[in-house]
Structures are given as C-alpha cells and as structure tokens.
N, C-alpha and C positions, 0 to 999 in steps of 0.2 A: 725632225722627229716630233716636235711639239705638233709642227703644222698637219701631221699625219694623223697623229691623235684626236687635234678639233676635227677635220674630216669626217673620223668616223664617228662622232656626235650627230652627224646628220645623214639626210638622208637628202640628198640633192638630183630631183628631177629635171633632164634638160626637156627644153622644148620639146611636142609632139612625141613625147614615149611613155610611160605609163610603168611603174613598179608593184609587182608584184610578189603575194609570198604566199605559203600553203599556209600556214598559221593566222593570216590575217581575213579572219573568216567569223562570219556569223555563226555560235553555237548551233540556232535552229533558223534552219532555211526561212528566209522570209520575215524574219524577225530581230533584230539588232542594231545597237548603236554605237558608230565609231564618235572616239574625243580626239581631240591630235592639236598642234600649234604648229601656224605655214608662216612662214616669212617669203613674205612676193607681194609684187605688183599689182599684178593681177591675175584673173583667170587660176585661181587654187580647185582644181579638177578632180572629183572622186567619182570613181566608174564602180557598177556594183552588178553583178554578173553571177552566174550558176555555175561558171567553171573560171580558175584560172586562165588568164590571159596570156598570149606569146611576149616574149623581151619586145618586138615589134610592134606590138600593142598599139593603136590607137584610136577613141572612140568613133571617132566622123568613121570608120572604115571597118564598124564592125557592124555585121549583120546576126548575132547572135542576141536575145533580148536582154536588155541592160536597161539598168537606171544611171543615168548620168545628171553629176549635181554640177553646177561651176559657178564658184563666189567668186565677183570681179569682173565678170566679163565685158566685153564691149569698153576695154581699161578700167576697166574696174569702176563702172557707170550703171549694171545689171546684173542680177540674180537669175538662172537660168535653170530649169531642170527639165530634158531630156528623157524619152522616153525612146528605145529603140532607134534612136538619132533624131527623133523629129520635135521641137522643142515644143512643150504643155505649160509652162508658164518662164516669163518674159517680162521683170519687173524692175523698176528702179531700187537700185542700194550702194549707192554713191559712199564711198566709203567705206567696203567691208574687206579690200585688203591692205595693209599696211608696209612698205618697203623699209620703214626705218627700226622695226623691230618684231619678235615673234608673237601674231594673235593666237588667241584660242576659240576652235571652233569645234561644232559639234554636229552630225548628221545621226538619225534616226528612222529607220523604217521597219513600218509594223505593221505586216498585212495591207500592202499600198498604202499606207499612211504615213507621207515623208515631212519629218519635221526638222527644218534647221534653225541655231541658235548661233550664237557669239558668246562665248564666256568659260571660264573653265570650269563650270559645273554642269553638266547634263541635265537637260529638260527643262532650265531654265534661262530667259532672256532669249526668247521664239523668237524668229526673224519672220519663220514664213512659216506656216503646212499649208499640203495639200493632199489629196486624197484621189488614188486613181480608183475608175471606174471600172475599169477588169485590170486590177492587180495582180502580182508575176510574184507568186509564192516561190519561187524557187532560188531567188538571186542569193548569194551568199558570201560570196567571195568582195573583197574591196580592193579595188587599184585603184593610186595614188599618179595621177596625173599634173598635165599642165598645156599650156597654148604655146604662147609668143613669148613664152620667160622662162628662166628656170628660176623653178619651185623649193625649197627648202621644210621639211618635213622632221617635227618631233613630238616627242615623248605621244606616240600614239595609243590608244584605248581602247579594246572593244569590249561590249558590254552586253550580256543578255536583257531582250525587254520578255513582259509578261503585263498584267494587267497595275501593276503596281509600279511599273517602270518610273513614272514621276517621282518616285520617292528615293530611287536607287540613288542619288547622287550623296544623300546624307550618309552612306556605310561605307561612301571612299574616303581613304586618305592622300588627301589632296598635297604631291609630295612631287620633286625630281627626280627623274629616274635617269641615270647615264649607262648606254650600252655598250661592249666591246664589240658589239656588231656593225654592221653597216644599217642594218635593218632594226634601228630600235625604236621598238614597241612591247609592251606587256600586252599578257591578255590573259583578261581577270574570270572566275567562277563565281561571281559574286553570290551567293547563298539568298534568297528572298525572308527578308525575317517576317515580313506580314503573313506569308504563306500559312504558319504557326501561330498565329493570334489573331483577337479579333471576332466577327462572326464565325471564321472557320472551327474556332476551339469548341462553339457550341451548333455545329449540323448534327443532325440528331441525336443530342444530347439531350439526357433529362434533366439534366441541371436546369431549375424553374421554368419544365416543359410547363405548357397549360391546354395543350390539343394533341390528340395521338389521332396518326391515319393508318388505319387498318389495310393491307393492301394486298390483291393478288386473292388468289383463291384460299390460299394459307393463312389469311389473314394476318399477314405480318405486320407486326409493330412498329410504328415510325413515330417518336414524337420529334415537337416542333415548337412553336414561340408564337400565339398570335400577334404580337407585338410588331416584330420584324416579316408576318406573309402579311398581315394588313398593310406596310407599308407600299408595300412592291403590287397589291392585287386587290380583290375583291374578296373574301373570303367570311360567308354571311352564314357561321356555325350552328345559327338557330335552325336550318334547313337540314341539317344532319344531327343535331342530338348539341348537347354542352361544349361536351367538349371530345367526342369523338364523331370521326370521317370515317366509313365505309367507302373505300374505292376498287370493289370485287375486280374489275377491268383492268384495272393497272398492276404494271409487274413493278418490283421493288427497283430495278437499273431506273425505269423510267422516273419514279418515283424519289430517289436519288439525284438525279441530274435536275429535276425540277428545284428541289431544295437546294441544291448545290449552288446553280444561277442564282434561289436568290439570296445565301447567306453570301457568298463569295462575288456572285459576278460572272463565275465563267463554269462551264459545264463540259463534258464529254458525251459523247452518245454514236451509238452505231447507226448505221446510215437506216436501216430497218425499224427500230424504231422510232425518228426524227417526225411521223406522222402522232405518231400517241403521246408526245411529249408536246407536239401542236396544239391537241386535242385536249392535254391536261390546263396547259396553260389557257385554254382560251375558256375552258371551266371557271376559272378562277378569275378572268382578266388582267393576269398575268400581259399586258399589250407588249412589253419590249423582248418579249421571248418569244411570242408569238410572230412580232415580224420578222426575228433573227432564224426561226424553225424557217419560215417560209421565202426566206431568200435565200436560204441555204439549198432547198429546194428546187427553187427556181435555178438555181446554179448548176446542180444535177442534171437537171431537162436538157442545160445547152452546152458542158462541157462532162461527158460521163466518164472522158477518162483523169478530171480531177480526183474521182474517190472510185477506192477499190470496193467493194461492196463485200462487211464482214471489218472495214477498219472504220475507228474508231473518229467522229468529226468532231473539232471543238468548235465549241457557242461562248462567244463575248463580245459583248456590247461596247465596244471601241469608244461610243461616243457617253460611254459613262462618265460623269465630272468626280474621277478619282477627288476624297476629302484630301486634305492637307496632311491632316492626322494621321489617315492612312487607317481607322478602327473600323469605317464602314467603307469598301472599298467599291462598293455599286450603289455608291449612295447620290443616287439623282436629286434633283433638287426639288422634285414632289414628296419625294422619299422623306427630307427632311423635313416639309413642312409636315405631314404626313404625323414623323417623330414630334412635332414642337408643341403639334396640336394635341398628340395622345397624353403628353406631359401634363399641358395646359386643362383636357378635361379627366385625368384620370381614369382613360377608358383604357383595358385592358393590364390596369395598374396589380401589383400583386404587395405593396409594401407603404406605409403612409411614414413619413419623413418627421422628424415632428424636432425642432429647437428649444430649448428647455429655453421657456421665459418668452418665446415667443408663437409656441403653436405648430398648429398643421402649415407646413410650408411648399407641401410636394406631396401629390399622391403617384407614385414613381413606380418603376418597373425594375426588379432585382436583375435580369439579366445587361440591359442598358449599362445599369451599373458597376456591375462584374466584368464589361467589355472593357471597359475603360482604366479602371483601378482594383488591383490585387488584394489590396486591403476589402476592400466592397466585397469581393469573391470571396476572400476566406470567410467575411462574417458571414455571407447566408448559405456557404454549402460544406461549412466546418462543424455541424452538430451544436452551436452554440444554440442560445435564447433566440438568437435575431432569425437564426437561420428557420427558424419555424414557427417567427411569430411575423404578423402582417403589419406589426407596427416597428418603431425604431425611434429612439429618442438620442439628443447629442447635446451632450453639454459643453461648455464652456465652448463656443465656434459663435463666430459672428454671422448674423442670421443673412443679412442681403451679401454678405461675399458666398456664402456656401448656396442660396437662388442661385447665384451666377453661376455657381460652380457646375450644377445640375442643369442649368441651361446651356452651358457648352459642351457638356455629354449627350444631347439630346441633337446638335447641330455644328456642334466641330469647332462654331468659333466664338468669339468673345466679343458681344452684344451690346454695350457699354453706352447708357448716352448722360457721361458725366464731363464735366467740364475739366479744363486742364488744372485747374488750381487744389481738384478733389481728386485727379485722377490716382495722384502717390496715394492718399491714404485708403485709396479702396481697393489698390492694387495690393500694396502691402498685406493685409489678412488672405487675400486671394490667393499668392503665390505662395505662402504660408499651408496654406490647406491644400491645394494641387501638392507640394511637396508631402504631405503629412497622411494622403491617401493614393500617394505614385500615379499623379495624372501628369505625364510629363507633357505631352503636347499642351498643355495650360501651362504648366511653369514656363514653356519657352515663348509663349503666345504673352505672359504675364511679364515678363523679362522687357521684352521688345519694346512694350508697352512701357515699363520701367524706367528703361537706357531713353525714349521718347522724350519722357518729364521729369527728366533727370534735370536737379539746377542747384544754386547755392542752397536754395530754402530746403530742399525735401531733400539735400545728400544724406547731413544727419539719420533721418525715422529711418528711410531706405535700408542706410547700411547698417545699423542697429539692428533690426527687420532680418536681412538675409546674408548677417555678416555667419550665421550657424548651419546655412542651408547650403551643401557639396554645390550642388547642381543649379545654384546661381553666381558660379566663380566671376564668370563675363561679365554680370552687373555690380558683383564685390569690387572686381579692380576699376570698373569704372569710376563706383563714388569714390573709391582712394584718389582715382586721377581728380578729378574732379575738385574733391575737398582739399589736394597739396595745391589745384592751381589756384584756389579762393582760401588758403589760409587763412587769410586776415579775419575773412567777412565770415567765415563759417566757422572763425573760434571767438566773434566776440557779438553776432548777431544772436546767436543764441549757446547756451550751455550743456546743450544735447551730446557733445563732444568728451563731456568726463563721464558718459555711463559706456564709450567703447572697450574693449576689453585688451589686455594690453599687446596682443600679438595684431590688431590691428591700428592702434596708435604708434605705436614704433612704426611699422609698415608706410603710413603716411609721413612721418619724420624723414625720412627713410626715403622717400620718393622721389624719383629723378624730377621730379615737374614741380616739387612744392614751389612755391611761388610766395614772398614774405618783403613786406618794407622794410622790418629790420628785424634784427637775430633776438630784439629784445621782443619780438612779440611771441616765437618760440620760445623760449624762457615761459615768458607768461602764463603760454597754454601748456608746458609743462607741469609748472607748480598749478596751477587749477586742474588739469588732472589729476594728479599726486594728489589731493587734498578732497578730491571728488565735490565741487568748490556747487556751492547752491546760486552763487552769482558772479557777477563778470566784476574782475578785479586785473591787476598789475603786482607785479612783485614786490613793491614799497608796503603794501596790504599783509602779504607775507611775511616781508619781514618786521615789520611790528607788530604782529600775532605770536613771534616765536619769541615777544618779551615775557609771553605767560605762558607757554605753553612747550612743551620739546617734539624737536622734528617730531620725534614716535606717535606724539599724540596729535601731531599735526597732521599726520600725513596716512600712521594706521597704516595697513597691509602693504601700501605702495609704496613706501621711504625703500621697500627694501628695493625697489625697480629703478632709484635714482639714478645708481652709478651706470644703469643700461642708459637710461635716455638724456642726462646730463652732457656727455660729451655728445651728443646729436646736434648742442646748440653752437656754433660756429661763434665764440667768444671773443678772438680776436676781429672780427669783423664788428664790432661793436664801437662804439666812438669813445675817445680815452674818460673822458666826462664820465659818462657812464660804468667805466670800469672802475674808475678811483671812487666811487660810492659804493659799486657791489664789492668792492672788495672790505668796505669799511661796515659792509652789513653784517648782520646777526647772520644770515644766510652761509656768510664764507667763514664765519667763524663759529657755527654750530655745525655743518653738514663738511664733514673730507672733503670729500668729491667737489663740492662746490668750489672750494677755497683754493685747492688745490690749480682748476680750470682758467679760475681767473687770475691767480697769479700768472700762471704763464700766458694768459692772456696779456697782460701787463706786459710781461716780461717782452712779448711777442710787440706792443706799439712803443716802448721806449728804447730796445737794442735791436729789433729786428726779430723773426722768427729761430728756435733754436731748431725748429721743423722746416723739412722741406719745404717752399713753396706749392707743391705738387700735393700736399695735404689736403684732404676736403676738405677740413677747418678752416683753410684760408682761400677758398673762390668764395667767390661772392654768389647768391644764389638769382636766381633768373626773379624779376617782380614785372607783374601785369599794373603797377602804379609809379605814376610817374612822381616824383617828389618836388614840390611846388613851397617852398619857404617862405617864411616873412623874412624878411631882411631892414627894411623902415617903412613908416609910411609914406604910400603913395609910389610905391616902386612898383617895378614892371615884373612882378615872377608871380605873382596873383593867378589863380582858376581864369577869371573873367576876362586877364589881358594873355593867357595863354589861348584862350577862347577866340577871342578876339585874330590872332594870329593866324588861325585857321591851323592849332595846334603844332604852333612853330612850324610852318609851308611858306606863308606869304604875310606881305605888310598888315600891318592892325588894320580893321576895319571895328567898327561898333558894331558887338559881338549879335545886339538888339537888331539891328539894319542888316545884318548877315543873316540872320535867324538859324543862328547856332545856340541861344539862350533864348530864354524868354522871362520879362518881368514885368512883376505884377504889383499893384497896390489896394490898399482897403477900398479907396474909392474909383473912381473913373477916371480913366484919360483927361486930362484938359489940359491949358496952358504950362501950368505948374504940378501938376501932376504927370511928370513927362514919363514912362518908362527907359528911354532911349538913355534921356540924359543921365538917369543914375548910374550908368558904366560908360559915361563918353569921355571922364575923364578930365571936363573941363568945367572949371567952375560954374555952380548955377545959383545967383544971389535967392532967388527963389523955389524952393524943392521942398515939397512937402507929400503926403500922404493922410490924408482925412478919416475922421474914426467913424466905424460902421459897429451895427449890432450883432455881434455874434454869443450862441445861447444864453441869450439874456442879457450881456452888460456891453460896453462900449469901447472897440481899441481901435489901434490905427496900425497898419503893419505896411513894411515891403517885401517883398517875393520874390528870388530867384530861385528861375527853372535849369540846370546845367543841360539838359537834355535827357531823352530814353536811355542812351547807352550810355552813357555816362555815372558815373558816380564817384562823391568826392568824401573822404575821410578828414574830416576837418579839424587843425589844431590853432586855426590862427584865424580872426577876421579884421578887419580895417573900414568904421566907418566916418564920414566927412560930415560934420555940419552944415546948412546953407548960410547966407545971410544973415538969419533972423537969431535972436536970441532965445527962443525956445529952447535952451537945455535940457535935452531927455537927462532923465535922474532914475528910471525904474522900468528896465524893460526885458525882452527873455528874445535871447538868439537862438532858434530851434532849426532842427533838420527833422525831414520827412520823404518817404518813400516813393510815397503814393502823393504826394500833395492832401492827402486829408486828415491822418493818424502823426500828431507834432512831437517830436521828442527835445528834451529841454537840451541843449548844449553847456550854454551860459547864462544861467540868472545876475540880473544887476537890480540890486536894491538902494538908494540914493545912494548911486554913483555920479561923482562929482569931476571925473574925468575930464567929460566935454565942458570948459567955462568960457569961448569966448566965441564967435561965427565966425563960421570957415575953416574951425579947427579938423586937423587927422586926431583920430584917436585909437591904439588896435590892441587886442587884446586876445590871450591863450585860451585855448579851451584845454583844459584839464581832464585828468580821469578814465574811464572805460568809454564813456560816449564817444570821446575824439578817436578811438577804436573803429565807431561803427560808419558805414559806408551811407551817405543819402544820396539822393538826387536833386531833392527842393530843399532850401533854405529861407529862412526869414526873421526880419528884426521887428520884434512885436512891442509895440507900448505897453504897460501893465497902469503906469500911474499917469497922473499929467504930466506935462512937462514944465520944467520952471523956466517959464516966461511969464510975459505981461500980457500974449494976446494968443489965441488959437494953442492954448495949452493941451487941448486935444491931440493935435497933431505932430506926425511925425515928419519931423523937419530935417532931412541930411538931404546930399548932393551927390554921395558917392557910396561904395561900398567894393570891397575885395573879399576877397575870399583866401586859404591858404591850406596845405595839408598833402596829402598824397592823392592824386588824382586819374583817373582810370577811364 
C-alpha cells in the first residue's frame, strides 16, 4: 500500500514513449513556460507540438512540426534542441542531469524564442537561448519524454509569458505540491501585476500631461508626456507649436498603438493599418517600431495565411532589456541614458526638488516620480501646494541618500561608488526613505546591499536603522543572527546595544546561534542594558552602584523587564567561584529574581540540578572562542604555542618560521633583535628591542601580529627577561585592530615584578578591555628601564599571550 502511494508521487517515463495530458498546455499558442523536477541520467526530453500526441508517441518518428528540447544527451555530455527532428543547436553541458536526486528545470518559449535554465525559479540561471528564424506560433501542447532511461517527472508548472515574463517568478509561492494523480502537475493563471502599473497607469493620462496630439479629422484629444516620447524618438515640438501636435492624417487606433508601444512596449493593430502606424513612427524616429511594422510586413508578403485580414497583429520588441524593477518595462538602454541625462540637465523637468539646508538638488519630472512612489503621486495630483506648484522642499532627509534615491528612479538601479567601510552608513538613510516614500524595488536593491556589509562593526546602526521598517524583516533576522554569533565583541566593542528596544534584545538572547565564552558576559549585557549603561562595565560596577542608589533608580523603566530576561542567563553554567560572590552581592540581595536564580544555581553545582538536565539552563551554549588559560609561567596553553601547533593539527613549529604570526620590533632585524626568537621558546641571553621616535618622544616596543582572521580577547600575558639586567619598571601592554589605533590593556607604573634576568613574569588584564577582541598586541616601554646600560631598551626573550581566542 505505502509503495503504491510513492508511485503515484511521480510520474515515471520508460524509454522511447512520451506522456501526455490535455491540461498540460500552453495558455496562448506559442507562448509559455513549463517548470518541472526530472530525476535521470540522462537524456530528460520535452516535446512541444500544436496537438496532443498518441500513448505511442515518439519524437525521431513524428512528422508533425515540434520543438524538441533534450537535457543530457549524448549521456548526459550535450544540450540539444530539435526542430522538426533535425537538430539546430548541439552544445556541451556536462552535467545537467543528475541520477542521485530530483533537479529543477525550466523551458520557455516565446514566439521562437526558446530559453532554458537550471533552478527552481523561472527565467532565472539561463543555460542557453536561442531564437528561430521562422518560428512555429502554433505549438502548445507539452510531452514529457525520454531516450535510453526511464525518466522520473515532478511537481510540474506551466506558466503564461507576456512581455513581463522575467518577472513572473517573484508572485509564486515557491511550495511542494503532492498529487492523488498519476499526472501531477498544477497549472497556474498567474495574473501580470505590471499590466496595472507603471507607464501603463499613465497612457493618456493627463495626470502632468505637457503635449496634447490633436488627431484625425475631429481633432481628438490625446495627451502624452514629453519626457517618456523623447526617450523612445525624435520628437522636436518647436516644429508644431508648444506644446500642441496637429496630426489631421491619423486616426485615433493608430494613434493609440503608437503610444501604447512606447509607454508599455507592446501594441496591437489591424493588419490595414500596420502601414500608417510605419508612417507615424518613422515621423518621429520612433527606429524600434519601425523595424518591428516592417518585418511584420515582410512576413505578410511570404506567409498570407499567417494573418486573417480584419484580425488584430501584436507589436513587441522581444529583444527589449525588461528593467529588474519591472516600472519601465521597454526600457532599452538608450532609453535610460536618454532618462539620466533629462534628470542631469533638467530638460523637460516640470518640478525643482529643493533639501532644506542644502538647495536645488534635482530639477526632476513629477511623472518619473509618481511611477515609482505612491506618496510622490498623491502629493502632486491630490490638490495639495505641491501639486500645483513647480517647486517642492523636504525637510529633515539626508541630502546625498535622497540624490541617490532620485537616481535610481531615473535608471532602476543603485549607482553607488563608495567603499565598503562607508557602504552601511549610506545605505542605512537610503533604505529608510525608499521605505518612507514606497519605492520598494530600492528597499530590496538597499537590503541586498545591506546583508553584503553586514559584519560585527555595522550590526549595531543596521539593526537600530530597520529594526522599525516591516519590509526589511530578511536583514532584521540577519543582524540578530549575526550579533548572537559575535556576542562577545558586539556587546563590549561598542554600547550601541542598550539603545535596542526590548522585543529585539530578548529576541537575540533568545537566539538559537548566540555564541558567548561565558554566561557571565550575558549577565553583563543584561544589566547594561537595563541601566541604558553610557560605558562598558561588568556587574562588580553594578553592584557597588546599588550601595547608593535602588534597583528603581538604577535601572528606571527597565527593572520592570528583569524577571523577562534574567532567567535568559544560564546560571548554573557558571563556575562555583563566581556564584558564591553573586550570591553575596547587593544584586541577589536587592533584586527577587536575582537571588532567587542564583541560589538555585548554587543549589544546582553543590547537590546536582533539582531540574531536568534537558533544561536550557543547563546546555552549554555553542562559542566561536576557544579558551586558552594561564595556568604558570612558561606553560604550553598560550595563543602563540597554540599558534605554533598549527592550532592543535600538528607538532610545534616557531609560529615566526610557519608564518601563522608575525612580529615586530621598534627597530630593525639584526642579530639581537631576532623576531623569530621572541616565541621560540628557548632562552636568549641577548634580546632586546631599541627605542625609536614616535610623535615626538622616544620608546621601544615588541609587536605581535596573531593573524587577519584571527583575534584574541585577552586576560592574561607572560613576559621573559633576557640576560641583562635592564629591569623594565614602566611600560603599557596594548591591543590593536588595525595595527595603528592602540588601546591600553595594562598600565605598569614602577613595577618591580621583574628583579632578576631570565626571570617569567605574568600578569591579568582586568576590566572591560580584557572584553574586547584585537588582533595586534604589544609591550611598549613608557619609562627607562632600571639598568646600568641601554636603559632605552626593551630587553625580554619571550612573551605568551592568554584569553579566549578565535
């Protein structure tokens, strides 16, 4: 029974036969695209015919005219497509069927224009077109074939095209369909939504007509848009008056289809008058209408019983570069420089653009703008001020995001030549105003752009930015993801994180992906949220603030959100040390919820849990850092001897000589100035680093580089005297990003630690810094050293590193 069942899940062709069905048909002769997924070998066969085919079916043995496609052929070594049997193209595609699982594939054909892709979305990821020369309007029908294999056939598609077809794939819902037939396939009426917007909403329309053509003997009224016939033609109004056309000779149909072609793209027209619509166009220089009249023409001469004479012929320019946006849908690529340039001088402009504080920024065209954004329409044809004055002003909008904005109304796309490190902050107001005037093809063109330069640094502005905006949901969950897998660094690099608002900080607590070295750094970023905290601190800050002050006043509107996000922090995964303090803080003995959490936290590391194991509270959360200890000096769990390892893979190598690190000194290489040997580990009676002049005074430093990808959180260093008696007494252990901008870690002012050569010496880094993530570290001289000679100099042998490392 089961196996019956799967059976009729598919649709299983054997060799040389061919399936057919009345349903599986092109809406309009000649025009339509099958989607479908074949599991086979080779050879996946679609036959495409003007009538239904016999059960007996197969193409080598039909004489009736067909298009025949075959992915795989030649084992699945060529692409082949068939015209009445005799094959027209014959190409390598190694690899386009697959035996170990179902692909998705896609055929379309539009007026001999056949295009195949790979993917399950239609019209995109092109394999091949091609284009016949006297193409077979009439084929309609689809069977589903095969060679030398049987074929396995699903969830099949058919889909109407039109001039818009590139765009149909965005209004399916891309979903599994399971049939009780043998035969399953849907087949869709998909509705064209551009048919109803766009240029089409304004053919002649007065809405900011600026040319009326008087036409026919009755002088009928047509207005029109100089803006969008200059793009497409010639159209030089001084030779007929302002802004009125006199065309006594033309009837209104002709007159119609002209405009029609060029707001839309595509026309109708009766075979009769196909001459006077030649004639108009070539008036104008209208060239791509002209040659589409006169091939149509030409096709009359040598097949007359294509067209009945009295029915109606369509005109479209096939080889139009449909926009992406889909607003200008015959928008050639003259067309738009045509638009970029009218922009650029203003000609034909009906409204001057003006940003308060910064001026004239656009002398623009209200229809442009009305095609694109509903807001733009209502202001200039709702009777308001704007609607009937030639200027327009905008407050409070950032002046170079709203240029941009108005340049990719003019051209469809986003024009941008700023670098990646500026790209978040200029996108951010961008996507802000596409949202704030409904230009959705820039929100999603602004997104894309967004998820691009998406990183630790720009998650914060980002999600701040469009954590309010519906229709950027895809980049809101992204910086969630993003910011739970970089907790660490993007709750203590910067404090941008206490202005999120609380249904999206839960949300990131919350988050299957956070990613945290320990449960105490949540905590932290809780109570700095809670306290809306102006710098980066730890809970020990906390709680000796609440010696003068109570939660209420501590914390203000959010105390009352504690008990939501308090148990978020996983307390029992916390090390006992750490419990037996917060439990003795003002924290668990001021705030419930607190006190409450960590007793049975307690409770949970000294008898066991009184909760399930199967608790969230008690997994351990997933960390992108690996935890690297001091344990003594001179021991092996150090950055530089994990480094060295080739990160726990293979024996140590001197991490210098592998060129997994790189270090550096104030002065030059030479005998004693080894970089090699400051991580080799083995004593060097001689090691030093020489003081150079940096802005203005005189120090001596050493430099380790951990690598690009890398970066280490550092709580612990270790460094080795050489030989000499030069005791460093005053010097600053800093991390750095970049290698140029230094952050302090650990100040040491006559520190007497080091007294004797060749001593270890290692010491904590403390505080919120030991928080933050570097890549470059360095031991910088501040004072002399107390010795007898080269007190300049920095004198050690060794140096380790300790912390959580990434």
């Amino acid at each position: 029974m089961e196996m019956a069942q799967k059976k009729q899940r598919f649709l299983t062709v054997a060799p040389f036969k061919c399936e057919w069905d009345e349903d599986l048909r092109f809406k309009e002769a000649g025009r339509g695209c099958v989607a479908f997924e074949a599991f086979a070998q080779n050879d996946v066969t679609l036959v495409f015919r003007e009538q239904v085919g016999s059960q007996r079916y197969h193409y080598k043995m039909d004489n009736c005219p067909n298009y025949t496609v075959i992915l795989g052929s030649h084992r699945n070594r060529r692409l082949k497509i068939e015209v009445n049997g005799k094959a027209v193209v014959d190409v390598a595609g190694v690899g386009l069927c697959c035996s170990s699982s179902f692909q998705s594939y896609w055929i379309s054909i539009y007026d001999g224009q056949i295009s195949i892709g790979k993917g399950k979305y239609p019209f995109q990821d092109t394999v091949l077109q091609w284009i016949d020369s006297e193409p077979n309007y009439s084929v309609q029908y689809v069977g589903l074939s095969s060679w030398d294999k049987h074929v396995r056939y699903r969830n099949i598609f058919i889909f109407p095209l039109n001039q818009h077809y590139s765009a149909l794939w965005r209004q399916i819902e891309h979903k599994e369909y399971e049939s009780h037939n043998v035969m399953e396939h849907e087949i869709f009426d998909i509705n064209d939504d551009h048919a109803t917007c766009g240029l089409l909403n304004f053919l002649e329309s007065w809405d900011f007509s600026d040319v009326i053509f008087l036409v026919d003997s009755e002088k009928l009224v047509v207005p029109a848009h100089k803006v969008i016939l200059n793009c497409y033609g010639n159209f030089s109004f001084s030779s007929f008056g302002e802004n009125i056309v006199h065309l006594p000779s033309t009837t209104y149909a002709v007159m119609h289809a002209f405009l029609e072609y060029i707001y839309t793209g595509r026309t109708q027209i009766v075979e009769s008058q196909l001459h006077a619509l030649r004639d108009l166009s070539g008036q104008f220089e209208v060239m791509s209408l002209i040659k589409l009249c006169e091939g149509i023409s030409d096709r009359f001469k040598t097949n007359k019983k294509l067209f009945d004479c009295g029915k109606k012929v369509e005109i479209l320019n096939a080889s139009y570069d449909v926009q992406q946006c889909g607003i200008f849908p015959c928008a050639v690529p003259a067309a738009i420089r045509k638009l970029k340039h009218f922009l650029a001088t203003g000609e034909h402009s009906d409204v001057n653009i003006y940003v308060e504080g910064h001026g004239l920024i656009a002398r623009s065209h209200k229809l442009i703008l009305s095609i694109w954004s509903s807001p733009f329409e209502k202001m200039f044809t709702n009777g308001m001020v704007e609607s009937k004055s030639a200027s327009v002003t905008f407050k409070d909008v950032p002046s170079e995001a709203f240029s941009a904005m108005l340049q990719f109304m003019y051209c469809g796309e986003l024009e941008l030549d700023i670098d990646g490190e500026n790209m978040a902050s200029f996108l951010i107001p961008l996507v802000l105003l596409a949202d704030k005037f409904g230009i959705n093809h820039l929100q999603r063109e602004c997104c894309k752009l967004l998820l691009e330069c998406l990183s630790e640094d720009t998650v914060c502005p980002i999600l701040l930015a469009i954590a309010s905006v519906p229709s950027c949901k895809v980049v809101e969950e992204a910086c969630k993801r993003n910011f739970s897998m970089h907790f660490d660094y993007c709750t203590t690099s910067s404090i941008d994180f206490v202005f999120f608002d609380d249904y999206t900080f839960k949300d990131i607590l919350q988050h299957t992906d956070l990613t945290v070295t320990s449960e105490e750094r949540v905590l932290d970023a809780i109570l700095m949220w809670c306290m809306h905290a102006s710098e980066n601190f730890g809970w020990a800050r906390v709680d000796q603030l609440l010696s003068s002050l109570t939660p209420e006043q501590l914390f203000g509107r959010r105390f009352l959100l504690f008990d939501k996000l308090l148990p978020l922090v996983r307390f029992p995964l916390m090390p006992s040390h750490l419990l037996t303090k917060l439990e003795k803080s003002r924290l668990s003995g001021q705030i419930v919820a607190f006190g409450v959490l960590v007793k049975e936290a307690v409770q949970y590391c000294g008898v066991g849990p009184k909760l399930p194991v199967t608790d969230q509270k008690f997994q351990h959360r997933s960390s992108s850092f690996k935890e690297l200890l001091y344990i003594c000096d001179g021991d092996n769990n150090g950055v530089i001897y994990f480094t060295g390892t080739s990160y726990g893979e293979h024996q140590w190598v001197n991490p210098v000589l592998a060129k997994k690190i790189v270090v550096t000194a104030s002065t030059p290489p030479c005998r004693y100035t080894d970089p090699k040997a400051l991580v080799s580990r083995v004593f060097q009676a001689t090691s030093f680093s020489g003081p150079r002049v940096e802005d203005g005074r005189s120090c001596a430093w050493w430099m380790v580089d951990i690598g690009q990808n890398h970066q280490l959180m550092c709580n612990y260093y270790t460094l080795r005297l050489d030989g000499s008696t030069n005791f460093p007494r005053s010097w600053a252990f800093q991390g750095s990003i970049d290698g140029k901008d230094w952050t302090n870690l650990r100040v040491h002012e006559n520190d007497h630690t080091i007294s004797r050569p060749g001593q270890f010496a290692s010491w904590p880094v403390l505080g919120p810094n030991s928080l933050l993530p570097f890549r470059s570290f360095r031991v910088c001289l501040t004072d002399a050293a107390n010795g007898r000679s080269n007190s300049s100099s920095l004198c050690i042998c060794f140096i380790e590193l300790y912390g959580y490392f990434h």
